[in-house]
N, C-alpha and C positions, 0 to 999 in steps of 0.2 A: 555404472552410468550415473550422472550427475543433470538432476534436470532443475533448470531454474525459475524463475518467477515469469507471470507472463508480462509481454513486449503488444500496447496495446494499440489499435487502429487508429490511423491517422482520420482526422475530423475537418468538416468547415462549417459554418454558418447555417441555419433553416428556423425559420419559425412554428412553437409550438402553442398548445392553449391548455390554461388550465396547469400550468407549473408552477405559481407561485400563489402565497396569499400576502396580500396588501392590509395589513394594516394601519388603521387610523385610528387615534385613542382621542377623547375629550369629552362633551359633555352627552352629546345625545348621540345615538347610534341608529344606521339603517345597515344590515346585514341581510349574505347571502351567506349557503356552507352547503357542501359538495364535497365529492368522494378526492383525497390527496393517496395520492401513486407512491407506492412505498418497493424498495427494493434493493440489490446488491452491486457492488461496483469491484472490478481487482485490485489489486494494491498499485500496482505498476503505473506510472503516468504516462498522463496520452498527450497526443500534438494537440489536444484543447479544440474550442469550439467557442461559440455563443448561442445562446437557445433564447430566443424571446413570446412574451405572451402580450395580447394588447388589453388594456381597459379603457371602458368611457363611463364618463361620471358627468352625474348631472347635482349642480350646488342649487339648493334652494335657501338665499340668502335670509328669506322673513322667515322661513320655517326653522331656519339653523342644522338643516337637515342636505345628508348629499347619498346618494346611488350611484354604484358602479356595478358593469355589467362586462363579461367579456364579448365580443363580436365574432360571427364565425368566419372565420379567416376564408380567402377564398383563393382559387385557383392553386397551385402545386401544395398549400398551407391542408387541405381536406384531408392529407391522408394524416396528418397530424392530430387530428382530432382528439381529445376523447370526454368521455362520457362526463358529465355533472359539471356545475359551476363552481368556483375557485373559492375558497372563505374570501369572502371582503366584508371590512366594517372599516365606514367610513363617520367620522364625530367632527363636530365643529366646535366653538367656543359662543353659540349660539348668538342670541343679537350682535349685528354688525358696532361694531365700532368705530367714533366719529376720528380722524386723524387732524391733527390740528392745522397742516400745511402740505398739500391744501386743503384747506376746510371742505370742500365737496368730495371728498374721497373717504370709504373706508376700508377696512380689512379685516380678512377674517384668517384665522389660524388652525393647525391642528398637528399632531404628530405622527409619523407613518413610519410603520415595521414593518418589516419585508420576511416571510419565512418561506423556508424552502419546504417543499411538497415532492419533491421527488427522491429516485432511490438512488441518487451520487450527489456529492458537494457543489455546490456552486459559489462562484466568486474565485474560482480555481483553473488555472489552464493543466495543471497535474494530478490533482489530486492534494494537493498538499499547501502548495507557497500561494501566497493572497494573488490575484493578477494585479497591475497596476491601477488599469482600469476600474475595481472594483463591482460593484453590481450597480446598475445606474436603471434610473427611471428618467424617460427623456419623452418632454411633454411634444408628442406627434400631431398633432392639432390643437388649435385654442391656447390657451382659453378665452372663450364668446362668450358675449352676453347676448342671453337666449330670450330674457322677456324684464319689463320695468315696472315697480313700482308706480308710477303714473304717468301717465300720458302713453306715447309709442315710442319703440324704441329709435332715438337718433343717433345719438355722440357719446354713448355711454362705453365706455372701454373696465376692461381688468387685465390681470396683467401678473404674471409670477415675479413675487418681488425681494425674494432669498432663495436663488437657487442655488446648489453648488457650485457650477459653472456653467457653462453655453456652447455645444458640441453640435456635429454633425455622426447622423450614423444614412446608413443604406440596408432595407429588407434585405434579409438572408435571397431571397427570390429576385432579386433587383428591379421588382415593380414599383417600387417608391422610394426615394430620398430626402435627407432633411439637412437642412446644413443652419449653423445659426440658430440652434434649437436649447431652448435649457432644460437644463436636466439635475437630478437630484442624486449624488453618488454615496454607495451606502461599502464601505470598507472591509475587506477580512472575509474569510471562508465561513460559510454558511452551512455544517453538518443535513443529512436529512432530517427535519422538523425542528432545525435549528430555526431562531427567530433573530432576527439583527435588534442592535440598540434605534428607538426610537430619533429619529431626527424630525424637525419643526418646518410644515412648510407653512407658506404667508402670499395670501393672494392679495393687490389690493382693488379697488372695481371703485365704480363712480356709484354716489350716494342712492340714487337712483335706482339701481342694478334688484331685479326681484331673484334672478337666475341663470347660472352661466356654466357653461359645459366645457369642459377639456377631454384627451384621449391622451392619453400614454402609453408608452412602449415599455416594457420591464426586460432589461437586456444583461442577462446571466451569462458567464463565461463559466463553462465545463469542461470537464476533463473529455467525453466520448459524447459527443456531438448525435452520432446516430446510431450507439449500442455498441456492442461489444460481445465477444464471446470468453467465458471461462472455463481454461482448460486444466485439469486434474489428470495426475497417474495414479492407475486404478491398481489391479491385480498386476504380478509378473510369474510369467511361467517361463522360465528357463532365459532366451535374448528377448523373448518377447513381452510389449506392457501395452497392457490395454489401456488406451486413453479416453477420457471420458470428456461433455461439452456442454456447459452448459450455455444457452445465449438469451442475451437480454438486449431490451429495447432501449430508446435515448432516455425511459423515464427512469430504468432502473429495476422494470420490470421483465419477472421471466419470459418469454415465448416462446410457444412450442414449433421450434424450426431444426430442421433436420442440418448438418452441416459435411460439408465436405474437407478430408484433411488431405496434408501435404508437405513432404519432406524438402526440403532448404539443399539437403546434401545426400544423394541417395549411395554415397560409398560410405555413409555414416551411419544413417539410419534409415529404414525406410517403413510405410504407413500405407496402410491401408484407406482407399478414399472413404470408401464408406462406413468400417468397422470401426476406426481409429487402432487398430493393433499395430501399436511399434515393434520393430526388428531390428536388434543392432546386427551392424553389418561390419563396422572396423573403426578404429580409434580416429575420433575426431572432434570436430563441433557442427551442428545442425542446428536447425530450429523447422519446431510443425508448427503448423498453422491449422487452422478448424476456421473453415470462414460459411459464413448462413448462404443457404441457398435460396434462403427467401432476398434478402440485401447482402450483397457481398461488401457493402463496408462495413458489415459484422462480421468480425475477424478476432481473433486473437493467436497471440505465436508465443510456445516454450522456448525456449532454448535447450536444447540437449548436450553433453558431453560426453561422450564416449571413452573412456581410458585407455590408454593401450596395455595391449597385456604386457606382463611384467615389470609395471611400475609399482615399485616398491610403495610398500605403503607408509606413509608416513612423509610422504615426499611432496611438497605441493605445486613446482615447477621444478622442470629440465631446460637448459639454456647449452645450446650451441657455442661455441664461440670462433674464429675464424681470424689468426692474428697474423698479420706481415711487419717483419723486421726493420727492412726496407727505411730509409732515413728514420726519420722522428720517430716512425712504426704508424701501425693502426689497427682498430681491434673493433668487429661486428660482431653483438651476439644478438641472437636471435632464439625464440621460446623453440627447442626440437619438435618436427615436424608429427603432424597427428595428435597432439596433445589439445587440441583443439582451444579454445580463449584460456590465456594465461587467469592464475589464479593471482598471482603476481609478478611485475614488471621490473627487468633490470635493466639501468643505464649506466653505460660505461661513457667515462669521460677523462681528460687530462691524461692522454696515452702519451708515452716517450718512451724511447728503447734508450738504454747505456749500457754502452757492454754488450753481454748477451744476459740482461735481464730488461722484461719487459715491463711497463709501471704502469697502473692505470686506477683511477677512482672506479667503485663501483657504489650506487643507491638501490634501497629494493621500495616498489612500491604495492602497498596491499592492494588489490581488486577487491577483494573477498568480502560482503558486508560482515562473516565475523571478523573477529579483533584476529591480527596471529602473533605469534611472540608471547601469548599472555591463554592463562590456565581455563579464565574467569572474566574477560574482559575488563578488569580492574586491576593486577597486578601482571610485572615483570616478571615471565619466565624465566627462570634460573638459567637454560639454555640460549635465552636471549631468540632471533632469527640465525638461523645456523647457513651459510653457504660454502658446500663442499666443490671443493676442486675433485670432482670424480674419478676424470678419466683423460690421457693426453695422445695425441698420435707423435709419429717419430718427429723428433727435434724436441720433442716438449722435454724439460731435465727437472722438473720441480720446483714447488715454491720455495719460496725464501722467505716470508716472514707472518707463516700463517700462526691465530691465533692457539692451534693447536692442533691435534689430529683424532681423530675416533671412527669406530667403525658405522659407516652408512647406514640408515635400516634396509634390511636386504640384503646386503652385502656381505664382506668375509675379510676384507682388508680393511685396517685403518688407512683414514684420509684426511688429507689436513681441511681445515675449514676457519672460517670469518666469521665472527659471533657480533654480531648489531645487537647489544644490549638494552634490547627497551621493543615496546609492544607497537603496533601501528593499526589503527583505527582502519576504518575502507578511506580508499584515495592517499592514505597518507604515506608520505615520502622518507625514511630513515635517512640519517645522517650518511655521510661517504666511509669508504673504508678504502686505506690505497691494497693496492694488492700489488707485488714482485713475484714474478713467474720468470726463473732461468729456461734459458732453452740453448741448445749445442752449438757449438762453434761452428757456422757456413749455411745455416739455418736460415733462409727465408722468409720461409711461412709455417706454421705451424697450429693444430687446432686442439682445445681442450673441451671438457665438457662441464657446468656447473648443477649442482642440483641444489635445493633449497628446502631446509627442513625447520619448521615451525609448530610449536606447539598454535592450538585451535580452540578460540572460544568457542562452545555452544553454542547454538542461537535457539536454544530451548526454552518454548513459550508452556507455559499452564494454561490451555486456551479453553476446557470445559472441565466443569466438574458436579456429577450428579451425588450432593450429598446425602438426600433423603429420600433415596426409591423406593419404589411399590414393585412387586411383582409374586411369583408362585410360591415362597415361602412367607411366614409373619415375621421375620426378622430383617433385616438390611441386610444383613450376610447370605449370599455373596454376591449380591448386587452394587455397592457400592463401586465406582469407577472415575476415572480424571483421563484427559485427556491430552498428549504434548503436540507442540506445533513446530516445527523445524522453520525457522524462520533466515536460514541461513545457505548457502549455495551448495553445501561441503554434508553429504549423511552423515547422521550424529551415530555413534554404536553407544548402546545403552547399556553394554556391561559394564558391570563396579561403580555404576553410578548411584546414590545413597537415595533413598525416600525416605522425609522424616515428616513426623509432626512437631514442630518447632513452636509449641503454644508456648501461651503468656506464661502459667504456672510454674514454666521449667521442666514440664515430662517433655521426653525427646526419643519418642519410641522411634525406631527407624526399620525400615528392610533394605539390607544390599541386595541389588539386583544380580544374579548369577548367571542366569542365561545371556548367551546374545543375539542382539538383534537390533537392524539398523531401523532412523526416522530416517527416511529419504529427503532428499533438501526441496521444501516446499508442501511435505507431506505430516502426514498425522498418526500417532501410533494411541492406543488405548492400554491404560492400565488398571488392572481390577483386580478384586477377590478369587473372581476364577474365570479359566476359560469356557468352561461349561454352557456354551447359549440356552442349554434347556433350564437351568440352575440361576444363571443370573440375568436371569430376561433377554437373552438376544443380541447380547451388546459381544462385536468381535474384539473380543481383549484378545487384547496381541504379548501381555504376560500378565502373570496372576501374582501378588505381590502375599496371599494369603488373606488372615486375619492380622499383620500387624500393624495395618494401620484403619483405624474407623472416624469417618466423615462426620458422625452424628455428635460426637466429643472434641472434634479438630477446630481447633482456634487457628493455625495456619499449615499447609503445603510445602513443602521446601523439597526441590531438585536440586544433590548437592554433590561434589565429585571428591574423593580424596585424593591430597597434593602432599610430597612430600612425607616425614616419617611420620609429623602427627597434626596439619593442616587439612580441615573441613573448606572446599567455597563455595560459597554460595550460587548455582546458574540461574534460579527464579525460582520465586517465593510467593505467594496469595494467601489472603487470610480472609475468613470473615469473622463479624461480631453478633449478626442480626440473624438468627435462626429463621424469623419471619418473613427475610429478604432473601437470602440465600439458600434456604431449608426447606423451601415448598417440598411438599409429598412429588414425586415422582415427576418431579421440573429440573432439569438441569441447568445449571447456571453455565450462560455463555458467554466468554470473551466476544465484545463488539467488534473493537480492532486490536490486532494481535501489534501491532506499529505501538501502540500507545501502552500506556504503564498500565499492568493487572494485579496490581499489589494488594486494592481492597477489590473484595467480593462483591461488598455492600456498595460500592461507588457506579458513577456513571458509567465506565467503560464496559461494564457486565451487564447482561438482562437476562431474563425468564427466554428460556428455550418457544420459541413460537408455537401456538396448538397444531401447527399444520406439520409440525418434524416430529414423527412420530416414529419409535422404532421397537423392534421385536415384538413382545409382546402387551404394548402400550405404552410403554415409556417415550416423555418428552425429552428430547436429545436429540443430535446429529452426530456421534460418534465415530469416527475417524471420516468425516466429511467436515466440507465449510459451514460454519456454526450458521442457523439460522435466521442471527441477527446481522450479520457480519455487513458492516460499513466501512467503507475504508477512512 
């Protein structure tokens, strides 16, 4: 079984409070600060959203001073609520300044950053790629002049007079609309407690002016609008996997909601509503779903694979194909039935029959986020993408001009095959190859079978690694432990794959790995000094690597596979430098997002295991679960 990443719930529009912090930098400061929602998101992109918070700010032009406040939103906005006020510091460039033209006007200046406070990206409809849109603040009322240096207020105006542009938007709730409104757009994806580059706003107001108020709308585009749920395969007992759920709210945060699950395909797999226990039932493709019984737009869906039995291993599609002689000819193939989403895609094109041989181009394209063709996602397998002409029914007579012939894996005959010499990234399309297939004299129609065999990068991440534990004995042995993350659709098998320590010095202590055993695709395996839970605090090492390699001397990690008679490659590598960064006593260091490069230890994408992930018997970690910092 093959299960994939999850496929996340589709989103719209609603207003929240208390998601963002505004800041304003310059010379004097009035500030508010309040509790910011921190939390986890899944990798997968979602159909996007917008979430907006509002502020009102009042400028006090003689004092040089301004206040902002958030408002409690009303009607369908309450359940939205939450607790404490937003950080804002708003600064000015203190006394107004005179403008020469027209001489009764001045203006006042400041510069405003926007950070995000929640537990997913914003400025993002995926997760990922910037929206167009960008993150915008769009002035929903004002700006008014609220009171005057002398006399009463008459004819005194201000006015936003650098904004980015001048939009209209409409509440998520469609109780208010603005059209012709400016607004100030701030670019690029915002991580959680990411903060944007300052941008310069510039009000100007008649000379007059004591105090003037505006209100703004802060309108974030996100990936999951109103939560999401994340789905994990737990244990397997024979057809059966227990699935596990976690669910979170639009800020990012967990909530304790029960969920109900749900099979796509019940001649594939079926699920339990309330346990989540999968059951394979026959070869195909599914997808469960786990949706909140509190909101059922918190959803999230696996996709499942089921194999059928007796596919060979090593084989990553089987193609039908379906050819008539008949004038020109023509020729459908199709991925053989039960094999549920091709791993990769074949198109046939430029069909002619002459003679009684049939010609036709054939392209292969990768699905697979690993590389195939290639060892190490870097180099051209020697075998190239291999597609074997398997198997023909009557009238089929054989190819004529295959690049050669070998036996199938699983098989017992050799069989000719087409070698695409070069590697193909996910999405990408290999070059053509023509292919000539004779078939018998009087021959109509005739069908063959292709299969397709490709060497498989890895998508083997180093996504924790506790180098300096505490537990039942005074040594680090044999609790020391790292963690690998399957980041790719396809189980990895971990036999013969190499562990080294690859430091700067030049020592290259390593263990080959003997036993086997698979990372399931999207899943986590642990590897330690021992499997022992009472000996090395708790932690379920899934193989024991011994004593040959120690974390407390390790300049870097290396997952490495051997290729050919005397080639090492490299599948990922982490290093650290900073014992005091990466070496806390009994804090495991955890990959942030497993998407993004984990080379250094010491860098941004790694932090200190949360105090709240806590496992065996004290130890900070989340060992073969999602890392407790994990952002996407």
């Amino acid at each position: 079984m093959l299960l994939g990443s999850l496929v996340p719930p589709s989103s719209r529009r609603r207003v929240v409070r208390s998601l963002l912090s505004v800041s304003i930098l310059g010379l004097g400061a009035c500030a508010d600060s309040g509790d910011s929602v921190v939390g986890t998101a899944p990798v997968p992109a979602g159909a996007g959203g917008n979430l907006m918070v509002q502020y009102e700010c009042t400028v006090d032009v003689a004092a040089g001073t301004q206040s902002c406040q958030t408002p409690r939103p009303s009607g369908a906005a309450r359940a939205d609520l939450i607790l404490g006020k937003p950080y804002v510091a708003f600064t000015t460039t203190g006394a107004a300044s005179s403008r020469l033209d027209p001489a009764n006007e001045d203006t006042t200046s400041m510069n405003v950053a926007l950070t995000n406070q929640i537990g997913q990206p914003v400025g993002t409809l995926d997760g990922t790629t910037a929206a167009a849109t960008g993150n915008r603040i769009f002035f929903h009322s004002g700006p008014t002049v609220t009171s005057v240096k002398v006399g009463t207020k008459t004819t005194e105006t201000v006015r936003v007079d650098n904004p980015s542009g001048v939009g209209n938007f409409t509440s998520p709730d469609g109780t208010f609309a603005r059209t012709g409104v400016p607004y100030y757009q701030y670019d690029g994806v915002l991580a959680r407690n990411g903060t944007s580059a300052p941008k310069p706003w510039r009000f100007v107001y008649s000379a007059n002016t004591k105090t003037f108020t505006y209100s703004v709308l802060v309108s974030v585009p996100v990936q999951y609008e109103f939560g999401w749920v994340q789905i994990a395969a737990g244990a397997v007992t024979g057809a059966n996997h227990d699935m596990t759920a976690t669910v979170y709210n639009h800020l990012g945060a967990v909530v304790a909601e029960e969920v109900t699950w749900s099979s796509s395909n019940s001649a594939v797999v079926t699920i339990d509503a309330t346990t989540g226990v999968m059951t394979d039932v026959g070869p195909g493709y599914a997808a469960v779903t786990a949706t909140s019984k509190v909101d059922s737009r918190r959803k999230g869906t696996m996709p499942v694979t089921v194999e059928p039995t007796g596919l060979p291993e090593g084989v990553l599609a089987v193609y039908d194909c379906q050819a008539s002689t008949g004038g020109s000819g023509s020729l459908v193939c199709g991925q053989l039935g039960g094999y549920g989403d091709p791993n990769l895609w074949l198109t046939e094109s430029n069909v002619s029959v002459a003679g009684n041989v049939l010609q036709f181009d054939l392209t292969v394209q990768n699905l697979l986020p690993e590389g195939v063709g290639t060892p190490d996602g870097s180099r051209v397998d020697t075998a190239g993408v291999t597609v074997f002409v398997a198997s023909g029914t009557a009238g089929f007579a054989g190819v004529e001009n295959a690049d050669g012939a070998r036996v199938l894996p699983g098989g017992s005959e050799a069989r000719p095959f087409f070698r695409y010499d070069q590697k193909l990234v996910q999405h990408e399309v290999s070059g053509f190859k023509t292919y000539q297939l004779s078939f018998a004299p009087g021959t109509t129609e005739f069908s063959f079978q292709l299969h397709v065999v490709a060497e498989v990068q890895p998508l083997l991440v180093i996504n924790e690694v506790m180098t300096n534990p505490t537990g039942p004995t005074s040594s680090d042995v044999p609790l020391e432990w790292f963690e690998v993350y399957n980041a790719g659709r396809l189980p990895v098998q971990m036999q013969n794959l190499l562990l080294a320590d690859s430091g700067g010095s030049g020592r290259r202590a390593f263990h080959l790995i003997t036993s086997p055993f698979l990372v399931p695709a999207g899943g986590y395996a642990v590897l330690g000094m021992s499997t022992n839970t009472a000996d090395n605090g708790g932690v379920p090492v899934d193989y024991a690597y011994g004593t040959a390699l120690s974390f407390l001397s390790l300049d870097a990690l290396k997952i490495s596979r051997a290729y050919g008679a005397s080639d090492t490659l490299t599948l990922d590598r982490t290093q650290y430098a900073s014992a005091t960064i990466s070496g806390k006593n009994g804090i495991s260091r955890e990959l942030i997002n497993p998407a993004l490069d984990n080379a250094n230890m010491d860098g941004s994408n790694w932090a200190d295991a949360l105090a709240t992930a806590v496992y065996g018997s004290g130890g900070r970690g989340t060992p073969k679960a999602q890392n407790s910092t994990y952002t996407p």
